[in-house]
N, C-alpha and C positions, 0 to 999 in steps of 0.2 A: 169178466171176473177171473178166467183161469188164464190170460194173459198177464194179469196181475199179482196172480200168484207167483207166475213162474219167474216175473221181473222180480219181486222181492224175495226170493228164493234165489235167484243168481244173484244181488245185492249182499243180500248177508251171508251166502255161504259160502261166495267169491272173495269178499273182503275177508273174513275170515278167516278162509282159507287161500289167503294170496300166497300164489306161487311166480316165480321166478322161471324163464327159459332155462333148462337143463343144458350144462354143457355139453352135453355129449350130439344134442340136438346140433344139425345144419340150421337149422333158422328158415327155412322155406314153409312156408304152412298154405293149404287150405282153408276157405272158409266159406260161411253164409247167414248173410244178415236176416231177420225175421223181420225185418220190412223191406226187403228183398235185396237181390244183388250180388253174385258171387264173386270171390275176390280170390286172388294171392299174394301173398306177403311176405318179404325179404326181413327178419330179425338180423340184425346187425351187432352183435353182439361188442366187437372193440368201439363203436364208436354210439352203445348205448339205444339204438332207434330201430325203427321200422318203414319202410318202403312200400306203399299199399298200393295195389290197382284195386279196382271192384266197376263192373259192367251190370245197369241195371238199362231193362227193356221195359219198356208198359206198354201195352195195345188195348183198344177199345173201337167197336163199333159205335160210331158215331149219328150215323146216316139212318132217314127213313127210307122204308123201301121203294119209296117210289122218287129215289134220288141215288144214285150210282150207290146201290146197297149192299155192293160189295169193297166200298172203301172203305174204309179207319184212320183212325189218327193211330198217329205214334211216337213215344220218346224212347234215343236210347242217348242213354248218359254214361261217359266214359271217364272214371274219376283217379288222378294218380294223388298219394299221398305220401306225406314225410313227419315223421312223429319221432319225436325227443321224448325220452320218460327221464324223468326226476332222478331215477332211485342213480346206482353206478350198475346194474345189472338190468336187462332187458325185463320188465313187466311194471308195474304198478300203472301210477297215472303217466299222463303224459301230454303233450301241447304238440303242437304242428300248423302246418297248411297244408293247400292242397291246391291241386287245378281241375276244371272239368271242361271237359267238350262235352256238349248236349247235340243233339240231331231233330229237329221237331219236324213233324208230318201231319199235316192238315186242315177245315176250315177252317178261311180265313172269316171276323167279324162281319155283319150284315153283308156277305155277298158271298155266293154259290160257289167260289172258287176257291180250290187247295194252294196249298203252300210247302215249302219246302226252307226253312232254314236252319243254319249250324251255327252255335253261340260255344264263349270260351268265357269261363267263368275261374274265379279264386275266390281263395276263405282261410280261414283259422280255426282252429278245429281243436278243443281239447277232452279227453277220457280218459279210458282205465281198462286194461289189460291185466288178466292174471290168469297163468299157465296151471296144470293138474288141475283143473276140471276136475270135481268127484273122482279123485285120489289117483286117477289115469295121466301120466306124463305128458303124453303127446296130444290130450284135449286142452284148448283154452276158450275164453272167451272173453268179450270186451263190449264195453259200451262207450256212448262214443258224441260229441253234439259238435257241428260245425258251421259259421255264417261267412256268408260271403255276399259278392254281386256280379255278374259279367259284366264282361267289360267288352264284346263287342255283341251283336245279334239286334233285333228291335224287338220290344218289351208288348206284351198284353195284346198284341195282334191277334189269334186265335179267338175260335167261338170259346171251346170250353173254357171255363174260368179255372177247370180244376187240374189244367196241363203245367204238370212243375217248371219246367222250362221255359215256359212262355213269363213267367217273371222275372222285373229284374234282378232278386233276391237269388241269391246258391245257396241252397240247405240241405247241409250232412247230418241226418241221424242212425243213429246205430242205436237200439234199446237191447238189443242184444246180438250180437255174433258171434257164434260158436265155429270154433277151427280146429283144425289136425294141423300140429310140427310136424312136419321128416326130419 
């Protein structure tokens, strides 16, 4: 419920109060998605767009203990992005692509044995950026929805069913990410 709030409190009080990159702003920002993943970000101001990395890690113990109980799975997803906004000034909505390297770590289906593979995925990606954050300059924040598919790796190998990587689908969500301009 208070996830809900705070989505529809950045929804209307974002649009509302849409703000635009300051010029005085470099265009470099920090940020961090609430459904995880830190990122930096290039504002591009003559040519309108944004330049995104963001690095997201998940681990989980997987293993009963009386099976190598000190292994885990793991994904880390390494995603670069390119976003055009509408307006002629850097913020509001915006369209783009993106590409991802995934890294996935561990069992593999009906048999005892781990794994190890690296997949490269693209997608299209479109959201909404807007700069001064509750009346502060240099906060923004963005939401954000993206599909895609790799296009190399093999698909649904893994036990768990709930390892993102391990499909052949690339899915970017953003429901909220708040960032600092320098």
């Amino acid at each position: 419920m208070i996830k809900k709030i705070i989505l529809i409190f950045f929804f209307v009080f974002g649009i509302a109060h849409a703000g635009e990159l300051s010029e005085k702003k470099k265009g470099v920002a920090l940020s961090y998605g609430l459904m995880g993943g830190a990122a930096i970000s290039y504002f591009n101001k003559a040519q309108n767009s944004e330049i995104f990395g963001a690095v997201m890690h998940y681990s989980d113990d997987i293993y009963e203990k009386d099976y190598d109980a000190d292994k885990e799975q793991s994904e880390l997803h390494i995603s670069l992005h390119y976003r055009k906004f509408f307006k002629e000034k850097v913020g509001g909505y915006y369209y783009g692509g993106f590409a991802r390297y995934s890294k996935l770590d561990g069992k593999l289906k009906n048999e005892h044995n781990r794994a190890k593979q690296s997949k490269l995925g693209v997608g299209v990606e479109v959201g909404y950026t807007s700069f001064g954050l509750l009346d502060y300059p240099d906060l923004y924040w963005n939401t954000g929805i993206g599909i895609g598919g790799y296009i190399s790796g093999d698909h649904e190998i893994f036990e768990d069913d709930e390892m993102l990587g391990d499909a052949p689908i690339v899915a970017h969500l953003d429901l909220i990410r708040i960032g600092l301009v320098f």
